[in-house]
C-alpha positions in Angstrom: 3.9 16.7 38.6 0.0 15.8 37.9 -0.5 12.3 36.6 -2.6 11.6 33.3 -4.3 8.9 32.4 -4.0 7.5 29.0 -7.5 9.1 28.5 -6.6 12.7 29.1 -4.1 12.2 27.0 -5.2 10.2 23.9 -7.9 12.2 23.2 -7.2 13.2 20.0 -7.1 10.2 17.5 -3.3 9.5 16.1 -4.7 9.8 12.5 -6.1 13.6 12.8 -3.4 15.0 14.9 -2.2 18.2 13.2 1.8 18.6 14.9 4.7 17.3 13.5 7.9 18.4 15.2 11.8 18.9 14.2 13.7 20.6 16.8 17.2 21.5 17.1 19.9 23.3 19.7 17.1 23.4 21.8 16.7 21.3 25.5 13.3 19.9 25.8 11.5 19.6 29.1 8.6 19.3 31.5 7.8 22.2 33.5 4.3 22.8 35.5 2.6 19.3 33.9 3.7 20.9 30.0 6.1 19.3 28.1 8.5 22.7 26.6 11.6 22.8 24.8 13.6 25.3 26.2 16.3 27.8 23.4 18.9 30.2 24.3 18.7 33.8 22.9 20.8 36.4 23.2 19.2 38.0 26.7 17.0 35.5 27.9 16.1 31.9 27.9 12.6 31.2 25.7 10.2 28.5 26.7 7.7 27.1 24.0 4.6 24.6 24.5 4.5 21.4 22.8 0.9 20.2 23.2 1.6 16.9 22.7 -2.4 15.4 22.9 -2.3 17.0 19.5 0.7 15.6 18.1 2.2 13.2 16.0 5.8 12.7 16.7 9.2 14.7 17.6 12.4 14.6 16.1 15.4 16.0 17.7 18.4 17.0 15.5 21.3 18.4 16.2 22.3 20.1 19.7 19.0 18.6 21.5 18.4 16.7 24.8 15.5 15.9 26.8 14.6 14.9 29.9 13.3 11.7 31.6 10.2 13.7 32.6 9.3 15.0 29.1 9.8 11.4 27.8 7.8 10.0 30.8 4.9 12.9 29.4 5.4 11.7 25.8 5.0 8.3 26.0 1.9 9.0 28.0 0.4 10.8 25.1 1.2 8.1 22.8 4.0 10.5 21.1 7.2 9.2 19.3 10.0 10.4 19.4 13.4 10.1 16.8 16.9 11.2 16.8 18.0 12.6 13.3 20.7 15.2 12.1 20.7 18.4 12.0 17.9 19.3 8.8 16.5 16.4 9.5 18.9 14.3 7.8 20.6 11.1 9.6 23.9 11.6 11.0 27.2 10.5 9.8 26.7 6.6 7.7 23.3 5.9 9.5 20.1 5.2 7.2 17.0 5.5 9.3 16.0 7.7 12.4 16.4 5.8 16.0 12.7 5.6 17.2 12.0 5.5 20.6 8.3 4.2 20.5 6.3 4.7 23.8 5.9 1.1 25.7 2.1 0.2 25.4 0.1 -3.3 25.7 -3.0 -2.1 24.2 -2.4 -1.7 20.8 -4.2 -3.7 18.2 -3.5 -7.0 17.4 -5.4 -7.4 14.3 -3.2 -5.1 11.8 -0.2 -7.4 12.7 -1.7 -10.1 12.2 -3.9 -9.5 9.2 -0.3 -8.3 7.8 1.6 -11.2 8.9 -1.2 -13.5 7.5 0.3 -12.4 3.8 4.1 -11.1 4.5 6.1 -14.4 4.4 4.5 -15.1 0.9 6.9 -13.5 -1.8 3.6 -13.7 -4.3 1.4 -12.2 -1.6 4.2 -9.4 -0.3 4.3 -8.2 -4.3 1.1 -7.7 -4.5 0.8 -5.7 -1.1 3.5 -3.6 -2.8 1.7 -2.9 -5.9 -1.2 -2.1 -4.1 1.0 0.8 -2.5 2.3 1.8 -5.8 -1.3 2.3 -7.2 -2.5 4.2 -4.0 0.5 6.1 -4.2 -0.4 7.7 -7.6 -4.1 8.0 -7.0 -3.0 10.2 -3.8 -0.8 12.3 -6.3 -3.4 12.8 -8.7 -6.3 13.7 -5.9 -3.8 16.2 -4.4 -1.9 17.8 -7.8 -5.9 18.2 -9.0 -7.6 20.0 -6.2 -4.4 21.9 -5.0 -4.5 25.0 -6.3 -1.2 26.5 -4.9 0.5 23.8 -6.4 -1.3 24.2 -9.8 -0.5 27.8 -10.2 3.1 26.8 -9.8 2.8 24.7 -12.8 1.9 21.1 -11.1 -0.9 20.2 -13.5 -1.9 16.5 -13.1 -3.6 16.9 -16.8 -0.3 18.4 -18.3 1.5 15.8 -21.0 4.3 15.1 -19.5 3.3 14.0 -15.9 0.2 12.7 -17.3 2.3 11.1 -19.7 4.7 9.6 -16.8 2.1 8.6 -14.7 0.4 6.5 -17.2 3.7 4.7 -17.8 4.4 3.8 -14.6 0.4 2.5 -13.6 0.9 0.5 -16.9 4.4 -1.3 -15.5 3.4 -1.5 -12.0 1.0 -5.1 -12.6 4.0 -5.9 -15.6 6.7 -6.0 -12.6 7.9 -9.6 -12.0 9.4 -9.1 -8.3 9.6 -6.3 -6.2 13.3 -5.4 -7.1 11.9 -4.5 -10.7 8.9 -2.3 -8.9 11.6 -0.3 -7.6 13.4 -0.1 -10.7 10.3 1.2 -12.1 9.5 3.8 -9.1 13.1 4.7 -9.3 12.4 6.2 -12.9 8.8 7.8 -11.7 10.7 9.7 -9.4 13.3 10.5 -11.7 11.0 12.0 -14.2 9.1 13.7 -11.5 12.8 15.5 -10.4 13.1 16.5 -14.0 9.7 17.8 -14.0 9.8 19.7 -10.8 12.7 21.7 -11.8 11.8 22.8 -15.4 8.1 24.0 -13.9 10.8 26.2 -11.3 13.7 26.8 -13.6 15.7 25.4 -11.2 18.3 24.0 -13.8 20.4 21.3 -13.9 19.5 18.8 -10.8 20.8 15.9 -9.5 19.4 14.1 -6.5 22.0 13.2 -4.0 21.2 13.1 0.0 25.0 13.9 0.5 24.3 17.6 -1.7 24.4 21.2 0.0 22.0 22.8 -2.9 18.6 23.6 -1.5 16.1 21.5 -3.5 18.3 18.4 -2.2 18.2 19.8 1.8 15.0 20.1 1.5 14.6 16.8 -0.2 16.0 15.6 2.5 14.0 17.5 5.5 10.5 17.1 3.7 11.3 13.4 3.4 12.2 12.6 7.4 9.2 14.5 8.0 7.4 12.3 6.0 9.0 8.9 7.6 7.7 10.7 11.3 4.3 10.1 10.0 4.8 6.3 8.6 6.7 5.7 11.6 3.6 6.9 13.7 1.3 4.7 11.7 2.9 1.5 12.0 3.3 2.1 15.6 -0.2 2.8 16.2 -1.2 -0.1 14.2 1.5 -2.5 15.9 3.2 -3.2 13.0 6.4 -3.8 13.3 9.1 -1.7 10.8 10.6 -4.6 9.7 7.8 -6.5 7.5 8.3 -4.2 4.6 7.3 -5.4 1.1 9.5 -2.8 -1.0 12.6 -1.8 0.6 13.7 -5.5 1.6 13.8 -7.2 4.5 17.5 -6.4 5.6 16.6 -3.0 6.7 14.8 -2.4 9.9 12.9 0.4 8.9 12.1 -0.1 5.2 8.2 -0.3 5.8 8.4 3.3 7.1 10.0 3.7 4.0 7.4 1.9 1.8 4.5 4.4 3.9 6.2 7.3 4.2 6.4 7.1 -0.5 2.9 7.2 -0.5 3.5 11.1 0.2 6.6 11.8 -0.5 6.0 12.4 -4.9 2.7 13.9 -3.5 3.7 16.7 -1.6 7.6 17.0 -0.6 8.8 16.7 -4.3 6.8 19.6 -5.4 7.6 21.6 -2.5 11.2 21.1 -2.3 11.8 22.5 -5.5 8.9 25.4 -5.2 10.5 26.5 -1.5 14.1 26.8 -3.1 12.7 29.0 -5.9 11.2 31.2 -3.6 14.6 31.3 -1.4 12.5 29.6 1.4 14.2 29.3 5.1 14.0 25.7 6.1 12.2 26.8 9.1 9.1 28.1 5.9 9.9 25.1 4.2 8.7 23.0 7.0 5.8 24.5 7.8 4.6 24.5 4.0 4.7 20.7 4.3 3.8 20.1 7.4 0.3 22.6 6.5 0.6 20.1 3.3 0.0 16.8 5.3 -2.9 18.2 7.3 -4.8 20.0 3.7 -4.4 16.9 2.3 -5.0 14.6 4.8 -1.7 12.4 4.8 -2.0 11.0 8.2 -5.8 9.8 7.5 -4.4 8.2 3.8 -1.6 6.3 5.5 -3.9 4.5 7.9 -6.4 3.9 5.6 -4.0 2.2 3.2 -1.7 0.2 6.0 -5.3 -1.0 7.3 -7.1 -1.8 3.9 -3.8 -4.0 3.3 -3.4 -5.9 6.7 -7.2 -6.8 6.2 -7.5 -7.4 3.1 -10.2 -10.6 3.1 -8.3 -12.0 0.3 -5.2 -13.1 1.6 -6.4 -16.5 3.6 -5.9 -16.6 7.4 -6.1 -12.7 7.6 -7.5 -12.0 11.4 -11.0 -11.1 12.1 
């Protein structure tokens, strides 16, 4: 097999790659210096190209495995990669994917520490998470008002009642005492935004449970891990650790993929979900509608703008030059 260097390979900035993967009852391999995942139909074995210079990260759900080459290829390329159920969906009581992040002694220092500088300060760490509650709407209302797609389904960022909603919520994010009441209160966006979603698509009654077989909920669930692939991505890139979260508490390893991956999730999976189960989407058209989402709209780009403006923020004393 032809060595890379981590030039060849890293050519492509983490923040404009387009590729976003969920695979499934597939084997994924390297074959001729390409990493392929390999599926079974009924006459013949199909191989398909990964070009992973151009992508994000992988997740493999049910019936996958991979080899130590492809992971060796992977972690070259700066690609992670995360083991979820089948629809994306964690198996059986877990709550997060498993990352497997590729080993690397170059990333940047100054994210963690700028990030750090603020973290162990309850005051300081509330603040960080207002400031992702208020990016977190402007992103909404910048894609809900330029997307036309989503407009003609009914997604009008001027209309009452998500005007109405969001107004609410802006006014209760700075009125929030801790951060359990700012997720209280982004509970009850969400909420409303559920309710919203589903008269604009006449989905009737709705009920968000992860544990529920309707479509709007499995694709709930889907769009979501996709969207924790690209926080995931950006904190590792930024050498962040998934720990330091300042939403989701600090019990739970993963809760600041959590905290990045909401800055997308109302944005562009919500509306999506319940548009894709209207139209009797497959899951395999679901995905792709978000995934052609995050790239329109930039989602990668906004998560690193927002995890960086944060970490440095020249406000927070001791932050790292």
């Amino acid at each position: 097999m032809q060595d890379f260097s981590p030039s060849d390979l890293k050519a492509i900035l983490h923040s404009k790659r387009a590729n976003l993967y969920y695979l499934e009852h597939c084997r994924v391999m390297q074959k001729d210096g390409r990493v392929l995942y390999l599926t079974e139909a009924k006459d013949e074995n199909q191989y398909w190209n990964i070009p992973i210079a151009n992508t994000t990260c992988i997740m493999l759900g049910t019936g996958t495995s991979i080899t130590q080459a492809a992971m060796r290829m992977l972690a070259q390329a700066g690609v992670l990669v995360g083991f979820c159920g089948g629809g994306g969906t964690p198996l059986l009581m877990a709550t997060e994917i498993e990352w497997m992040t590729p080993q690397s002694e170059y990333r940047p220092t100054e994210y963690v520490q700028g990030w750090m500088s603020f973290w162990f300060d309850e005051t300081k760490r509330l603040e960080a998470a207002r400031q992702l509650q208020h990016a977190r709407i402007t992103y909404l209302q910048q894609t809900w008002s330029k997307d036309r797609d989503l407009k003609a389904e009914g997604f009008n960022i001027d209309d009452e009642d998500i005007s109405r909603s969001l107004n609410n919520f802006i006014q209760k994010i700075e009125s929030a005492p801790k951060v359990g009441n700012l997720l209280q209160i982004e509970a009850e966006l969400t909420k409303q935004l559920y309710k919203t979603a589903a008269r604009r698509t006449d989905y009737g009654d709705f009920t968000r449970e992860r544990e529920a077989v309707d479509t709007a909920n499995a694709f709930l669930n889907h769009g979501n891990y996709l969207a924790y692939g690209l926080g995931a991505t950006t904190l590792w890139v930024l050498g962040i650790p998934h720990g330091f979260a300042v939403m989701h508490g600090k019990t739970r390893r993963g809760a600041l993929v959590f905290d990045i991956a909401d800055l997308v999730k109302d944005s562009i999976v919500l509306p999506w979900s319940f548009i894709c189960a209207k139209e009797k989407a497959t899951e395999q058209e679901f995905r792709q509608q978000c995934l052609q989402a995050f790239t329109q709209h930039k989602a990668l780009d906004f998560m690193f703008d927002q995890v960086k403006a944060i970490s440095q923020k020249s406000d927070w004393g001791n932050t790292a030059v």
